[in-house]
KOLKE-496150 format. One line per 5 residues: their letters; for each residue x, y, z of C-alpha. Coordinates in steps of 0.001 Angstrom, whole numbers, plus 524288, in hexadecimal, padded with zeros to 5 digits. Layout:
<atoms>
A = X Y Z ~ ...
</atoms>
This chain:
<atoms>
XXXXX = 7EE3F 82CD8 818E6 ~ 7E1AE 83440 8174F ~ 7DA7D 82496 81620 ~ 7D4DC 81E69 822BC ~ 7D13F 81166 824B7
XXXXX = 7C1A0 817C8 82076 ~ 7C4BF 81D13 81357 ~ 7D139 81531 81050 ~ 7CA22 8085C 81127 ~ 7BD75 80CF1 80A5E
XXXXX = 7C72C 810A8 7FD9E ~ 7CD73 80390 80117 ~ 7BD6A 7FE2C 7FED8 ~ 7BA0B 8061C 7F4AC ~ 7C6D6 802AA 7EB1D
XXXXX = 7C5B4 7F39A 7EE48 ~ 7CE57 7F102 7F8F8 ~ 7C968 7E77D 80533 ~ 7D45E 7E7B3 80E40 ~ 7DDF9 7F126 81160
XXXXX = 7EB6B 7F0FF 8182F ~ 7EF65 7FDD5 81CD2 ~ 7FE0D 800B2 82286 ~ 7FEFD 804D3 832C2 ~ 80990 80CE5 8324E
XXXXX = 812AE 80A45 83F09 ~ 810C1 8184E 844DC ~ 81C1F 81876 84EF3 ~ 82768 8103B 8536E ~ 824C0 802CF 85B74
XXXXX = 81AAC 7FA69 85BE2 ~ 81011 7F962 84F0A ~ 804A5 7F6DD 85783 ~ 7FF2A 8062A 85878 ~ 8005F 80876 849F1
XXXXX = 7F803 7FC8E 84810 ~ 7EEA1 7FF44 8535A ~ 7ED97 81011 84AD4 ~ 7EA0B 807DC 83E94 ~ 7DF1E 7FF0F 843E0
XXXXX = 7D8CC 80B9E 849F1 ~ 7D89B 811BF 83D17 ~ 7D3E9 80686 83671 ~ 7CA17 80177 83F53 ~ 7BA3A 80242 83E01
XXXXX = 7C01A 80CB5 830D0 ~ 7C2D2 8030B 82737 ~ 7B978 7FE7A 81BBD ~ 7C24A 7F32D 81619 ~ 7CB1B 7E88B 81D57
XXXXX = 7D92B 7EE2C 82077 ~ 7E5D0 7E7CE 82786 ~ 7F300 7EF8D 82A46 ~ 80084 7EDF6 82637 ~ 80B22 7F3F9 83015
XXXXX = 81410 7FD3A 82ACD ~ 82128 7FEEF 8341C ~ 825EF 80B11 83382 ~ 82F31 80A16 841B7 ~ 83267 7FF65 842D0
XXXXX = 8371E 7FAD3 84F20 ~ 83718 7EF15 859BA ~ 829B9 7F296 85EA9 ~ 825D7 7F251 84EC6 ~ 82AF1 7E5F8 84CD4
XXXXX = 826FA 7DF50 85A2F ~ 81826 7E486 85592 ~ 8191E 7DE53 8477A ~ 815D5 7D098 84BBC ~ 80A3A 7D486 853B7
XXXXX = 80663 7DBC2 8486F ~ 806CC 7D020 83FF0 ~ 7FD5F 7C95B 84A7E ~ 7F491 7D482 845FB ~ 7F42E 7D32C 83922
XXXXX = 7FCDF 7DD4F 834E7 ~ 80603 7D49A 82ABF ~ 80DE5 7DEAA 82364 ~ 815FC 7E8E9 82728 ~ 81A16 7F4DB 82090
XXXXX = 8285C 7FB6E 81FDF ~ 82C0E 80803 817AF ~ 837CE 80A21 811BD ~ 833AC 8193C 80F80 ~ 83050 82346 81749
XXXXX = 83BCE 825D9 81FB9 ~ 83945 82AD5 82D7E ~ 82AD2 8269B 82CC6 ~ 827D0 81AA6 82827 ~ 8349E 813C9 822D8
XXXXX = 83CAF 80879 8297F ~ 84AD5 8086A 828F5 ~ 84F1E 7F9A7 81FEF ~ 8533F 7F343 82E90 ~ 84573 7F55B 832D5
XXXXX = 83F64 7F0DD 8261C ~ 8476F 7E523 826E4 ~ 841FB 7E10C 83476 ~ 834A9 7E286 8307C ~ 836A2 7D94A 82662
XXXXX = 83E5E 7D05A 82DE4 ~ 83109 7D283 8389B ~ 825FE 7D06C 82F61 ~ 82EC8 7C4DF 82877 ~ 82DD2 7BD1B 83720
XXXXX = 81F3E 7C139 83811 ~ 81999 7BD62 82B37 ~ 816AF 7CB51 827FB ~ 8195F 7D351 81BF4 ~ 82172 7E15D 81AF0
XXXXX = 81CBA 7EBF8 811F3 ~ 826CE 7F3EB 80CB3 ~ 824CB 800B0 807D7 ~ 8332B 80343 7FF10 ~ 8379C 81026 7FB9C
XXXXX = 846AA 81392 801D1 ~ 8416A 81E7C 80B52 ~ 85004 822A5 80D83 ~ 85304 825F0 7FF18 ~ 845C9 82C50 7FDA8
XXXXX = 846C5 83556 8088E ~ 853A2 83934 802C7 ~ 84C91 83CE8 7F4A5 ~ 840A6 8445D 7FEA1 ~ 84A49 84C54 803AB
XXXXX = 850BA 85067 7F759 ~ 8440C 852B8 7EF62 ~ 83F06 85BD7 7FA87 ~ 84C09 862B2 7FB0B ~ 84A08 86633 7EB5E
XXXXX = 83DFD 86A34 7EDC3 ~ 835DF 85E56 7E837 ~ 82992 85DD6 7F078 ~ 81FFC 858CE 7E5F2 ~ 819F1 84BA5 7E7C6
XXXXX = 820AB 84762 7DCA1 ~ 82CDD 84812 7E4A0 ~ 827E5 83D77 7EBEE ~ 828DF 83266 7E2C8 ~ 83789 8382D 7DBB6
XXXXX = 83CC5 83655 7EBE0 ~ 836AB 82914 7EC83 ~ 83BE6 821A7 7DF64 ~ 8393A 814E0 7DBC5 ~ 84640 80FED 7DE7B
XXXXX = 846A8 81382 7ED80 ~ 83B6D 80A00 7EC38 ~ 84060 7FE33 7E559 ~ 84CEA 8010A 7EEE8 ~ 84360 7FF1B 7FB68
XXXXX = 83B2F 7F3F0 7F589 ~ 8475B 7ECCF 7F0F0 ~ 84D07 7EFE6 80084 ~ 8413F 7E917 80352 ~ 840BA 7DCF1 7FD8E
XXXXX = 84FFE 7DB77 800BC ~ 84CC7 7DCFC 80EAD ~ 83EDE 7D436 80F25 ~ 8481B 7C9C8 80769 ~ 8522C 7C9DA 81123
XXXXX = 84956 7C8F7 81C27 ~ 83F96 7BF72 8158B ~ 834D1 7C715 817CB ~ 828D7 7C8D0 80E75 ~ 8295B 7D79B 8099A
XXXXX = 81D68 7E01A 803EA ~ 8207B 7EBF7 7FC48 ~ 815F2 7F5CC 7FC10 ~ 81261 7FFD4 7F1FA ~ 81CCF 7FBC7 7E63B
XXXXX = 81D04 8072B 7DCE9 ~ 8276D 80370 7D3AE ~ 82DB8 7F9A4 7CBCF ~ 8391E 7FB30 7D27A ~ 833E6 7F677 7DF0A
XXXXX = 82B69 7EC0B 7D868 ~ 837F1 7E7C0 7D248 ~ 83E5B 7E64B 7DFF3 ~ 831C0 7DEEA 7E6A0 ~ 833C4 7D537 7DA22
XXXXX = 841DB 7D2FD 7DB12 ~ 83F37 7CF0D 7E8F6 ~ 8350C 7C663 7E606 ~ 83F57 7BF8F 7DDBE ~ 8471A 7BC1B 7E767
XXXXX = 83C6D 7B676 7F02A ~ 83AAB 7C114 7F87A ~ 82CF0 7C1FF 7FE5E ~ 82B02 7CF2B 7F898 ~ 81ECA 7D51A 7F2E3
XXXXX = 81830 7E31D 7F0F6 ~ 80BB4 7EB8C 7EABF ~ 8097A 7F6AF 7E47D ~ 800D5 7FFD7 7E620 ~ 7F5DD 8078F 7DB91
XXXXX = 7FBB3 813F2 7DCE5 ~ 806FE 80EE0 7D581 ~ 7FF9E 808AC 7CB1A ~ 7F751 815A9 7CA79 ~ 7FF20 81FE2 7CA28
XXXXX = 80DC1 8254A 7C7D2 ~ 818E8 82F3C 7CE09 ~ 8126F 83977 7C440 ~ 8066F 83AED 7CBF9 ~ 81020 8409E 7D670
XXXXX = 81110 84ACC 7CCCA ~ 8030D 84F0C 7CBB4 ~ 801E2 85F43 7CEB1 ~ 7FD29 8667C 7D9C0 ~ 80177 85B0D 7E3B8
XXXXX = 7F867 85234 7DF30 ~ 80378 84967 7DD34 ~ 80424 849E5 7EC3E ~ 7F7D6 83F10 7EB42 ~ 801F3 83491 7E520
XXXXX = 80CC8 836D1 7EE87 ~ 80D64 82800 7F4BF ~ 81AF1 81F04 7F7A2 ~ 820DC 818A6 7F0AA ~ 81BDC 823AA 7E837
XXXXX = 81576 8222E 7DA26 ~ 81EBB 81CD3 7D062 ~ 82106 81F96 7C070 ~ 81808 81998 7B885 ~ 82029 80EED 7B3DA
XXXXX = 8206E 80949 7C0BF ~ 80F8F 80595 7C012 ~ 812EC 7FB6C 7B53E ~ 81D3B 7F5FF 7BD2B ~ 8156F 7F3E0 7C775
XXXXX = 80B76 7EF12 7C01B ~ 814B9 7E3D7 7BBD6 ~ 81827 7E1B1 7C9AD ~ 80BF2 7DEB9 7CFB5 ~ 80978 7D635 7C23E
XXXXX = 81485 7CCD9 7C44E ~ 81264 7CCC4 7D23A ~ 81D8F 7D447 7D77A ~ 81261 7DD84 7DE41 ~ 808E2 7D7BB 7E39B
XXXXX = 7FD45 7E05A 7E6C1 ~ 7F927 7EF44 7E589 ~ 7F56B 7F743 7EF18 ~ 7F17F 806EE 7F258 ~ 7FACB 80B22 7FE73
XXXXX = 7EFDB 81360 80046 ~ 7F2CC 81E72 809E4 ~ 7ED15 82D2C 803E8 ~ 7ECDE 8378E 806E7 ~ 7E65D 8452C 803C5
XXXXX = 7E9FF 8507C 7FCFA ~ 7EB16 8575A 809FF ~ 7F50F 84CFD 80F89 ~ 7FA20 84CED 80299 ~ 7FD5E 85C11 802B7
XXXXX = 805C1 85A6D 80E89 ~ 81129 85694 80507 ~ 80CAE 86303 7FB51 ~ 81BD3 86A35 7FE67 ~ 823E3 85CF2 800E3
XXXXX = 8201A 84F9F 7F912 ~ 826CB 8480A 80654 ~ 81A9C 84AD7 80D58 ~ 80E47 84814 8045C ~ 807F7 83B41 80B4E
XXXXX = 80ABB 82F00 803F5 ~ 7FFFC 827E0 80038 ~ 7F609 826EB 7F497 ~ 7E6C9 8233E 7F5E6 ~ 7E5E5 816B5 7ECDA
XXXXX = 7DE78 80C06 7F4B1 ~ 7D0F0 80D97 7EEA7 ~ 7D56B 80D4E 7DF43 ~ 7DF65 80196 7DFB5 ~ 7D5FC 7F7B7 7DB84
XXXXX = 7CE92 80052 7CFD4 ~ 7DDCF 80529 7CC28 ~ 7E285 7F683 7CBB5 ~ 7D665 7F236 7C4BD ~ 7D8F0 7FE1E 7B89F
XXXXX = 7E805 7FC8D 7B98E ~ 7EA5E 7EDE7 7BB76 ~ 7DE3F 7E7FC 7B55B ~ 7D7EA 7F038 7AC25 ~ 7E5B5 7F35C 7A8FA
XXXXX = 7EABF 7E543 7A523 ~ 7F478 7E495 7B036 ~ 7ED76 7D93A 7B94F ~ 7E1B8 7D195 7B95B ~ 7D779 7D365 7C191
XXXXX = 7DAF8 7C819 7CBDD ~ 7EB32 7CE5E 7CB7C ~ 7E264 7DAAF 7D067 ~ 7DC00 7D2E3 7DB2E ~ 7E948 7CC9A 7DED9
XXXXX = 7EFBE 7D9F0 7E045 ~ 7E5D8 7E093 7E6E2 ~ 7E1C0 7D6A4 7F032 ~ 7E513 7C8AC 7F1A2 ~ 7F614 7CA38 7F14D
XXXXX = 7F271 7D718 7FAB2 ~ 7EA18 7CE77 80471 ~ 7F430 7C200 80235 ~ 800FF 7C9FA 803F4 ~ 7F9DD 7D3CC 81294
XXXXX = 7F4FA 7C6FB 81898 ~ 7E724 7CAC9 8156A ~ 7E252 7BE2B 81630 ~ 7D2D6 7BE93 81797 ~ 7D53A 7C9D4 8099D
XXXXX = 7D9DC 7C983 7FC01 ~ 7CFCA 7BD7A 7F70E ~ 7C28C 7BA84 7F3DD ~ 7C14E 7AE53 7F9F4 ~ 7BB39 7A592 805D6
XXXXX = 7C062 7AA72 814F2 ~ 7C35D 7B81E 80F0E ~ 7BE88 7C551 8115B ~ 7B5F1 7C792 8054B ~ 7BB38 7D487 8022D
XXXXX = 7B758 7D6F1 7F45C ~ 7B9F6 7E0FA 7EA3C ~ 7B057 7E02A 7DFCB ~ 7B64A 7E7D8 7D314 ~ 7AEA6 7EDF7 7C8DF
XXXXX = 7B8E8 7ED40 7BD6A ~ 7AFB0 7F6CD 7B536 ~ 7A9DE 8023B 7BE4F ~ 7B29F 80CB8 7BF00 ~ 7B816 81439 7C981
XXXXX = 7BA70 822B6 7C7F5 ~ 7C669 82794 7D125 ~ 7C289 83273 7D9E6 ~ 7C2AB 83891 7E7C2 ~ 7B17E 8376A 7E85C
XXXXX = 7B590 826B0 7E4E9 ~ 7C0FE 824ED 7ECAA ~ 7BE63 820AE 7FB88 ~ 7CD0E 824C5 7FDC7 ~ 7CE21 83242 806CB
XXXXX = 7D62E 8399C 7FDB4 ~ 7D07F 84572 7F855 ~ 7D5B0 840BE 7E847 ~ 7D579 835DB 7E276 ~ 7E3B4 83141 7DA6F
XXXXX = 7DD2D 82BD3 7CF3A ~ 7D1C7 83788 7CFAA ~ 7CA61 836FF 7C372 ~ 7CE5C 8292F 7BE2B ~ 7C69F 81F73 7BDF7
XXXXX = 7C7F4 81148 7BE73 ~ 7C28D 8050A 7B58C ~ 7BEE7 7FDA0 7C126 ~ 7B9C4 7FEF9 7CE08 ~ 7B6BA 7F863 7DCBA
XXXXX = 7A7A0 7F4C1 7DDD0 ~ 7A880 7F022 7EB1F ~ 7B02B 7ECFC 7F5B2 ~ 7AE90 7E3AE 802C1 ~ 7B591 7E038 80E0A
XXXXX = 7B2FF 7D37A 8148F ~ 7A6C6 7D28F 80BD0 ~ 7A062 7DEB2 80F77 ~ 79EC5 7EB07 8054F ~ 7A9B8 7F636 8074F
XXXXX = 7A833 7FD26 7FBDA ~ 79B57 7FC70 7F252 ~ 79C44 8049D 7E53D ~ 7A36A 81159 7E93B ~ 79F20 8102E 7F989
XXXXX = 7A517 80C8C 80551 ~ 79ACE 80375 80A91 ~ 7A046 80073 817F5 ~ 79FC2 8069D 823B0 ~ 7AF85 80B1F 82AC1
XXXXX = 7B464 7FDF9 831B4 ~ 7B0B0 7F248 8286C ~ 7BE13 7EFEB 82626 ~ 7C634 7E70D 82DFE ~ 7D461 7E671 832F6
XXXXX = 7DAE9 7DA3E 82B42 ~ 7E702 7D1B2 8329B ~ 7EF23 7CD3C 82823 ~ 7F988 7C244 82A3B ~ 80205 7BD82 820CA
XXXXX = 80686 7AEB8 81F4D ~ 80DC8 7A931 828D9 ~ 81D02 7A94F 82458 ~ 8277A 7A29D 82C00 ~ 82FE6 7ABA8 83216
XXX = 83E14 7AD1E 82C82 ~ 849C6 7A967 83578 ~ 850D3 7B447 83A65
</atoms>
């Protein structure tokens, strides 16, 4: 993505967020330990705010699982699978099931991203071969029910290993629907959101002269329907938290998927407007109270990652603060955003709402507008969930 750990963490200041945890991507077969080792070089002396890692396994293998404990040791607590992106980044259900079975004996947690990347690549191929190549394309080969089918896969697997399960990015009601069904049963399944699918729909795919390109993320933007759904979700508890899964990218990156919708970058730039978004949408707009916002934004996110010094204003913590100003706009542009994207998704909007300051183990990130500290104030974060005793196998 066109973000660093510089001018992804100042957005992360400047739209209220303290703490960070960013996904290492497992970059070739074996061990994990030189994909973590890439992502501390790019994080350290850049960062402005605190940041930890999850792991996400993309080949997974015995020198991937022998490294998972020592990662643990860390303070590296979750772990990532994907269900999508065949070839690249998916792993096959016997893998999945190991990881689950591995971070079930650890005390970790796996992240699941859930679309069926078999049936999708079947529906790419087809599209291409009728000569769809619009972004739209992207979210009519990636429907909503290839991602209930993964989420529900999922939960069936975490149940029967006994593992706790975290689904990522839940777009639908479908899925939502599958995460709660779970949680009926007992199973130690929960999930988030994310703003983009509060925000925005599948028609902004549609937008002319490839600027639909810009919303082109997986799972992709849903019908509108789906945003109440959610809504109700996160209300009764269902979903837990929102997040961004911010990863952008710029028009130039985007345009490298201008003749074939398979190859525009996934990703959207959404980490500095989640709070003022939430705030307009959520409070302003009846949905939650002001504390629900709090909950979803910070304390469930800091309980649920093992961040345990985060997420509460309180004696022995970090005193990161947010102060809000519920009545000072914020107008939505490329000369406000901190983001390195050259637009702006909301470009021209403006919000009720917006972040006054921001600090980071007491000190002042973000003042009015600025970036206040200097690259490197932010600090790598271990994270360790509770201790669980291990299942018998």
């Amino acid at each position: 993505s066109i973000d660093d750990y510089d001018t992804g963490t100042r957005a992360a200041a400047a739209g209220g967020t303290t703490c960070i945890v960013d996904f290492v991507i497992q970059q070739e077969p074996g061990g994990l330990r030189s994909s973590l080792e890439e992502w501390q070089g790019r994080a350290d002396g850049a960062a402005h705010v605190d940041y930890g890692f999850h792991m996400a396994i993309t080949n997974a293998d015995d020198g991937t699982f022998a490294d998972m404990e020592p990662m643990v040791e860390e303070g590296l607590c979750s772990f990532k699978v994907f269900l999508a992106y065949k070839g690249v980044l998916m792993v096959t259900d016997d893998l999945f099931f190991r990881v689950l079975e591995t971070t079930r004996d650890l005390g970790a947690l796996t992240m699941v991203h859930c679309e069926n990347g078999w049936a999708i690549d079947v529906l790419v191929e087809r599209a291409l071969a009728a000569g769809q190549t619009d972004p739209i394309y992207h979210a009519r080969t990636r429907p909503e029910i290839l991602e209930a089918e993964a989420t529900s896969r999922s939960v069936r697997l975490a149940e029967l290993a006994g593992a706790d399960v975290f689904i990522v990015h839940v777009t639908c009601g479908l899925a939502a629907d599958e995460i709660g069904a779970g949680q009926e049963r007992g199973v130690a399944v929960s999930g988030e959101t994310c703003l983009q699918y509060l925000t925005n729909t599948v028609e902004d795919l549609e937008r002319p002269d490839f600027e639909g390109a810009r919303y082109v993320c997986s799972p992709p933007l849903r019908e509108k329907h789906n945003q109440a759904l959610l809504w109700a979700a996160l209300k009764r508890g269902t979903l837990e938290s929102v997040s961004t899964d911010h990863c952008p990218f710029n028009s130039e990156q985007k345009a490298l998927g201008r003749e074939d919708f398979s190859k525009i970058p996934n990703g959207l730039a959404m980490i500095q407007h989640r709070l003022v978004k939430l705030w307009d949408m959520g409070v302003e707009g009846g949905r939650i109270t002001p504390s629900e916002l709090v909950d979803m934004t910070s304390t469930t996110i800091a309980r649920r990652f093992g961040l345990a010094r985060k997420g509460s204003i309180a004696p022995g913590f970090d005193a990161d603060v947010v102060v809000f100003d519920p009545s000072t706009p914020f107008e939505f542009s490329t000369n406000t955003s901190h983001m390195n994207v050259d637009y702006d998704l909301f470009d021209g909007e403006s919000s009720t709402g917006s972040v006054r300051h921001t600090l980071c183990r007491g000190a002042m990130v973000y003042d009015r507008g600025d970036i206040v500290t200097q690259p490197g104030h932010g600090r790598f974060v271990p994270r360790s969930l509770e201790a669980r005793t291990p299942v018998a196998t």
